[in-house]
C-alpha positions as CSV (number, residue, x, y, z in Angstrom):
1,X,60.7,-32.1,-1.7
2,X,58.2,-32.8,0.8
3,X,57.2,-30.5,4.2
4,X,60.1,-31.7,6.5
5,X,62.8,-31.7,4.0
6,X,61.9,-28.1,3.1
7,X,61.7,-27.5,6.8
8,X,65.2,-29.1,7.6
9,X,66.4,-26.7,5.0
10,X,64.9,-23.7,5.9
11,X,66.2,-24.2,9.4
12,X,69.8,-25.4,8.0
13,X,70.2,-22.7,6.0
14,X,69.0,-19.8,8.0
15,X,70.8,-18.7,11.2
16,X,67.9,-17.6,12.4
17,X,64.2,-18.0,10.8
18,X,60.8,-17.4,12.6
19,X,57.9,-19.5,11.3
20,X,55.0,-17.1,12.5
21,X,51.5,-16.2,11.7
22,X,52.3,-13.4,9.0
23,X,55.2,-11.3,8.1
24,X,57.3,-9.2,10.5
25,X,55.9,-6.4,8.9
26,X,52.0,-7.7,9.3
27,X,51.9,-10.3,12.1
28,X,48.5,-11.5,11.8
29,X,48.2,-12.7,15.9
30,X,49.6,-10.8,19.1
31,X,52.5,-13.9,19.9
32,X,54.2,-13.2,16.2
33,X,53.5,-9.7,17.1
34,X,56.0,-10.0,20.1
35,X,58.6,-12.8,19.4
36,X,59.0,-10.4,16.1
37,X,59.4,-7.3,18.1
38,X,62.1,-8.9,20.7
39,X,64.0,-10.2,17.2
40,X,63.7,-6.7,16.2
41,X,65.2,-5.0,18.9
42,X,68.3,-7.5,18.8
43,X,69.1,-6.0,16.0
44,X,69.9,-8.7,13.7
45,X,68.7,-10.5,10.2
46,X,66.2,-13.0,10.6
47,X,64.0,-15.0,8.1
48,X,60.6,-16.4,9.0
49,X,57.8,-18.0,7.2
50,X,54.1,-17.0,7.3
51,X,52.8,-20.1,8.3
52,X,49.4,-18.6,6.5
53,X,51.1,-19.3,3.1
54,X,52.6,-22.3,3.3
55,X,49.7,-24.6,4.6
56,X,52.2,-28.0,4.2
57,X,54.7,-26.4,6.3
58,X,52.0,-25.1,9.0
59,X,50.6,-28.8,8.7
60,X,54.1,-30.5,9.1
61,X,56.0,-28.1,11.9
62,X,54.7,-28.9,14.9
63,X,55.4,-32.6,14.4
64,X,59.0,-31.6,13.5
65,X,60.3,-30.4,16.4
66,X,57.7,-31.6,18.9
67,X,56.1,-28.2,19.4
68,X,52.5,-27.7,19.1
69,X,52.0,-24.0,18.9
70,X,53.1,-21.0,16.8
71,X,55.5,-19.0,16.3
72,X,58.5,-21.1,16.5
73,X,61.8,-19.8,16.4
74,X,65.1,-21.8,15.6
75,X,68.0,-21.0,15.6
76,X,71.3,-22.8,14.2
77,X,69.0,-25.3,13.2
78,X,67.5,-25.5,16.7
79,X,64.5,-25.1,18.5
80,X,64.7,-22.2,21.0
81,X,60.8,-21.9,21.4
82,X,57.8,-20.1,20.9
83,X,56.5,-16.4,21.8
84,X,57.2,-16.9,25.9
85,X,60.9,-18.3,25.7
86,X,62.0,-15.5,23.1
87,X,60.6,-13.0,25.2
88,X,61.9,-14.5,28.6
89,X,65.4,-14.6,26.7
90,X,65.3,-11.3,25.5
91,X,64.9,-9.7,29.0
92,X,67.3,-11.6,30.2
93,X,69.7,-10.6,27.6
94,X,70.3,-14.2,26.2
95,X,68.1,-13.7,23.1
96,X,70.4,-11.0,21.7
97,X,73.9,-12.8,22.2
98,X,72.1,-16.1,20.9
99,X,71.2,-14.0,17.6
100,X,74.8,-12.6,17.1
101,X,76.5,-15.6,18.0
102,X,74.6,-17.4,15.2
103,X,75.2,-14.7,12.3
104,X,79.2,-14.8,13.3
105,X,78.8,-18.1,12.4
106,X,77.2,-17.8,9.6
107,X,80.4,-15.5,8.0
């Protein structure tokens, strides 16, 4: 399977994923840092990829959806953004019904 097959999988079969720079636990730059804190404080399941460990993937992504930088979150298969939308959703409260909508679905 190449890069944007396992992409278009990972995204298909994850409600929500964020493809950052580390782990939630160890973000290794300060945009992971926050887009993982706001998915934190929603309070629901995510998946992500470290970027760092799947070079074909980092290589690939940015092509797929048209979006140059990292982290990059989808979610129902969609591009919502990077760092500054997540955050800009999650004070506006969007970020949080956005999640929960998608794990209902997901049931």
């Amino acid at each position: 399977m190449d890069a944007i097959e396992r992409i278009r999988k990972q995204v298909t079969d994850n409600p929500v994923i964020l493809y950052m720079k580390g782990s939630p636990d160890f973000p290794q730059c300060g945009f992971s840092a926050r887009a993982v804190q706001a998915l934190k404080a929603c309070g629901v399941p995510f998946a992500f990829v470290n970027i760092y460990e799947n070079e074909d993937i980092y290589r690939a992504l940015p092509g797929y959806a048209n979006w140059p930088t990292f982290p990059q979150l989808y979610v129902k298969g969609e591009l919502v953004g990077g760092c500054d939308i997540t955050l800009d959703l999650y004070e506006q409260g969007e970020l949080e019904r956005m999640l929960r909508e998608a794990a209902k679905t997901d049931n």
